[in-house]
DRENDO-1510 file (C-alpha; in Angstrom, 1 decimal, always signed):
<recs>
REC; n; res; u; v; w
REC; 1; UNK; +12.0; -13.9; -1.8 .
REC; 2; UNK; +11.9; -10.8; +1.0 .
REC; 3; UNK; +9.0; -11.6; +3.6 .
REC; 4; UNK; +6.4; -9.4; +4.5 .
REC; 5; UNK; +8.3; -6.8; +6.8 .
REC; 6; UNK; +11.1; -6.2; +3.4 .
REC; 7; UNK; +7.8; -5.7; +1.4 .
REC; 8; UNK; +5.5; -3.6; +3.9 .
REC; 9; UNK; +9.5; -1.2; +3.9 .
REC; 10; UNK; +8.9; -0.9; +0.1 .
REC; 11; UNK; +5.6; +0.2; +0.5 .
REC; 12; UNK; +6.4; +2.6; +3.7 .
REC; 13; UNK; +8.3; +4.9; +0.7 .
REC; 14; UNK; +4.9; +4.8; -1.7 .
REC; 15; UNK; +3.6; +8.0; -1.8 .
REC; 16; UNK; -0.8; +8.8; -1.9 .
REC; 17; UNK; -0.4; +11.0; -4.6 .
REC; 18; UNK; -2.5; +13.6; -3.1 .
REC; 19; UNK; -2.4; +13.5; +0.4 .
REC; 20; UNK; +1.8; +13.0; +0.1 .
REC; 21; UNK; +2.2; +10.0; +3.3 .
REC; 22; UNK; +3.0; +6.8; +3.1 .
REC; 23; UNK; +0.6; +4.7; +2.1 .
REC; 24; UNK; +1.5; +2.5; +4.8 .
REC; 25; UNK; +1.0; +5.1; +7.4 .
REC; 26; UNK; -2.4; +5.8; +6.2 .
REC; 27; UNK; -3.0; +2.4; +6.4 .
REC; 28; UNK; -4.1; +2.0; +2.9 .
REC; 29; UNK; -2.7; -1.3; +3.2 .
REC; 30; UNK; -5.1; -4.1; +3.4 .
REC; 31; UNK; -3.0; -7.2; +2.9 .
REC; 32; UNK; +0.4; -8.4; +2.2 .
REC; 33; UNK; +1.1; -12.4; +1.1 .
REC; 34; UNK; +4.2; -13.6; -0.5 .
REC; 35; UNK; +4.3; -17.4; -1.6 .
REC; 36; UNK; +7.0; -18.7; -4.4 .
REC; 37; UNK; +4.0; -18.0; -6.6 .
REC; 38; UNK; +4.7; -14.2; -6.2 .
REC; 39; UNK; +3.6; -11.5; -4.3 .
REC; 40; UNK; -0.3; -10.2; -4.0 .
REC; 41; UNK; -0.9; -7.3; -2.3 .
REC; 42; UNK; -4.2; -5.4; -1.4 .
REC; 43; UNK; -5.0; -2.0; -0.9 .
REC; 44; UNK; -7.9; +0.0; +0.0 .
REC; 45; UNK; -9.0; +3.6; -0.7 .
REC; 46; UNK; -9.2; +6.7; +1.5 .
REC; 47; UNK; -12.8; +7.3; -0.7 .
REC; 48; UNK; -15.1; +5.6; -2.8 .
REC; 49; UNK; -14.1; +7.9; -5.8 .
REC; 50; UNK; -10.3; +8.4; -5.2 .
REC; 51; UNK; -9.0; +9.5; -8.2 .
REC; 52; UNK; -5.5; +8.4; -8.0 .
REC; 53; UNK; -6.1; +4.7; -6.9 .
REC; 54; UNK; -4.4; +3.6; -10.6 .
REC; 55; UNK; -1.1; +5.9; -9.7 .
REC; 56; UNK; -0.9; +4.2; -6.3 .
REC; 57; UNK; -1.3; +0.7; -7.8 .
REC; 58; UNK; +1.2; +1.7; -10.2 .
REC; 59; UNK; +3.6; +3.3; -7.6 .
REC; 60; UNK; +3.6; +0.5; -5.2 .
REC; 61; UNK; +3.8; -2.3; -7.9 .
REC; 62; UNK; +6.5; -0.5; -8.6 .
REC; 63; UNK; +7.9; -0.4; -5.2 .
REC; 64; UNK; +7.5; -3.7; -5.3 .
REC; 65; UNK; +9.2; -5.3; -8.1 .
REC; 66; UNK; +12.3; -3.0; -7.1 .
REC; 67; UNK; +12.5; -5.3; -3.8 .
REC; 68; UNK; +11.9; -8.8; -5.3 .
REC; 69; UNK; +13.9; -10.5; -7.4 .
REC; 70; UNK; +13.9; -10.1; -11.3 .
REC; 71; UNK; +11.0; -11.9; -12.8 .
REC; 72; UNK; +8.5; -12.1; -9.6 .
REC; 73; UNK; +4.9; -11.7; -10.2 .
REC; 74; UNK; +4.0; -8.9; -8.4 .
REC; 75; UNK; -0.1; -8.4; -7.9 .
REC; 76; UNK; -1.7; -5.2; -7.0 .
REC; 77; UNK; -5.4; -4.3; -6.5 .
REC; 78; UNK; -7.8; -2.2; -5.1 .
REC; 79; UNK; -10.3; -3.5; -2.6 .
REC; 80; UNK; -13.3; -0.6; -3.1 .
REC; 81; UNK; -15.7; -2.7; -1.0 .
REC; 82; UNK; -13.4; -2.1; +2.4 .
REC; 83; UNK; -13.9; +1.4; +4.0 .
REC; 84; UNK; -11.3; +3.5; +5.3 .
REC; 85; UNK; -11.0; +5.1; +8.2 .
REC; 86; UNK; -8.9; +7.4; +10.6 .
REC; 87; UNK; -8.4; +4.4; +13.1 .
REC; 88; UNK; -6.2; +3.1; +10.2 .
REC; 89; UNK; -3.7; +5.6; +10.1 .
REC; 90; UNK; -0.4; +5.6; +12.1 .
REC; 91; UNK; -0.2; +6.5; +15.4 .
REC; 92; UNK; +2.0; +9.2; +13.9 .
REC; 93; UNK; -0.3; +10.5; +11.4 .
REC; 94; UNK; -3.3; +10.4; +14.1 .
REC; 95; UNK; -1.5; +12.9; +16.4 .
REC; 96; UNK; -0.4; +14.9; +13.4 .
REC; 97; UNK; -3.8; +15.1; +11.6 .
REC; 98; UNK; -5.1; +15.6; +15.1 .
REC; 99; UNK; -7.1; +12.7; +15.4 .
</recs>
């Protein structure tokens, strides 16, 4: 089973679908655990109505399963109850959105 740094990688290539950076980077990432049960992750939105939260549940599922072995439950949801931020994204990001 890859540990949390192999599965926060997968994620790091997961597109938002309309803001085009890494989820990861925006720190849209909430939570990562990995157990022999399989893997649950949690993300969180950039807004209360994003529109494209089912593409990036979809996309980093995806991402996901591509890094586990064949057959691992991989879990991914959508906390709407935690707010984002601009203190959650990258250092990076933050000096390139200007923040």
């Amino acid at each position: 089973m890859p540990d949390e740094a192999a599965l926060r990688d997968a994620l790091q290539k997961v597109r938002d679908p309309e803001i085009g950076e890494s989820i990861v980077d925006l720190g849209l990432v909430e939570s990562i655990r990995c157990s022999p049960q399989g893997v649950q992750v949690t993300l969180i939105p950039t807004s209360a109505t994003c529109p494209m939260a089912d593409v990036m549940i979809d996309d980093a599922a995806e991402a996901l399963r591509r890094t586990c072995p064949e057959g691992t439950p991989v879990d991914v949801r959508m906390d709407w109850d935690i707010p984002w931020s601009p203190a959650r994204l990258s250092p990076a990001l933050k000096a390139r959105f200007g923040w």
